[in-house]
Every structure is written in C-alpha cells, then in structure tokens.
C-alpha positions in Angstrom: -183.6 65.2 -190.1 -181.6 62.1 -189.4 -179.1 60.9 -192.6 -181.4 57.7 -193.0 -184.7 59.3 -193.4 -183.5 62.1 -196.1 -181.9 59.2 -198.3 -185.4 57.5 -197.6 -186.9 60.0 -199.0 -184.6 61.0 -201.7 -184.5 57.2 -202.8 -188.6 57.6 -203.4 -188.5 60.9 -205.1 -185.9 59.6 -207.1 -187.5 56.4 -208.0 -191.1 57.9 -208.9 -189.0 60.7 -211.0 -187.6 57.2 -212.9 -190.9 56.0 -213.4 -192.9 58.8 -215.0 -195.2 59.2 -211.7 -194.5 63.0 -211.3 -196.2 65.3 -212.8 -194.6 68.1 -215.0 -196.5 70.7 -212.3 -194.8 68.9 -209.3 -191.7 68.3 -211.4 -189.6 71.6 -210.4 -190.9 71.4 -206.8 -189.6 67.7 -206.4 -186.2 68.0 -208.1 -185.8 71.0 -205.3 -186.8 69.1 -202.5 -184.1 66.1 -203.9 -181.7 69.1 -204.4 -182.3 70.0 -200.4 -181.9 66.0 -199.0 -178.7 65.7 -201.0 -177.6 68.5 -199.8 -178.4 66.9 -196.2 -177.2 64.3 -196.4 -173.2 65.3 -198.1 -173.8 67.6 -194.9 -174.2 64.1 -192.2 -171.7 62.7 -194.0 -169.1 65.7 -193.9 -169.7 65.3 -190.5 -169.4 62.0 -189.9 -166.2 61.7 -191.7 -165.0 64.6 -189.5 -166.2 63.1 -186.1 -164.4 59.2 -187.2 -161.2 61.1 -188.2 -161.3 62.5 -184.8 -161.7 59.8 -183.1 -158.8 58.4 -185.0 -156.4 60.9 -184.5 -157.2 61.1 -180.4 -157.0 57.0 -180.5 -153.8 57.6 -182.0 -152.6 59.8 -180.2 -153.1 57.9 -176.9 -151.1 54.9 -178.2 -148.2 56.9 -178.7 -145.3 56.0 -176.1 
C-alpha cells in the first residue's frame, strides 16, 4: 500500500469517526484498521527519511576533495 492511499484512508476513517457516522458495532474494528495505516505510514516515512539521509550522506561524500 502506497503512503498516499493509507493516509487517504486514514483521513476518512478519521473524519467519519469525527462526525458520529460509525457505529458503536464497527467502532473497535475501524479504530484497528486506523491503528494499522498509521502504523503504515510512520513505516513509509521511516523509510523515506532513511533513503533521503542516504542520498545525503553519498552526495556528500562525493563533493569531498
């Protein structure tokens, strides 16, 4: 699942959870499912972060005299 489509998704869960449109049955099963896309996308992230800094550090690193 791509970073943009889990924070899609957790943006709507969120958003109907802010309005009242979830029922109390549904309730536990959509604050897991938030639970899971947050936890995908600090995941992307991580890795993005990790993936820039590399690039960084090898740019760097290939300036040097």
């Amino acid at each position: 699942m791509k970073f943009s489509e889990a924070f899609e998704e957790l943006q709507t869960l969120v958003k109907l959870m802010e309005q009242g449109e979830i029922s109390i049955d549904d309730l536990a099963e959509k604050v897991k499912r938030a639970n899971e896309l947050v936890e995908i996308c600090k995941s992307k992230l991580r890795n993005a972060e990790k993936e820039i800094n590399d690039v960084l550090q090898n740019s760097d690193e290939n300036q040097k005299p």
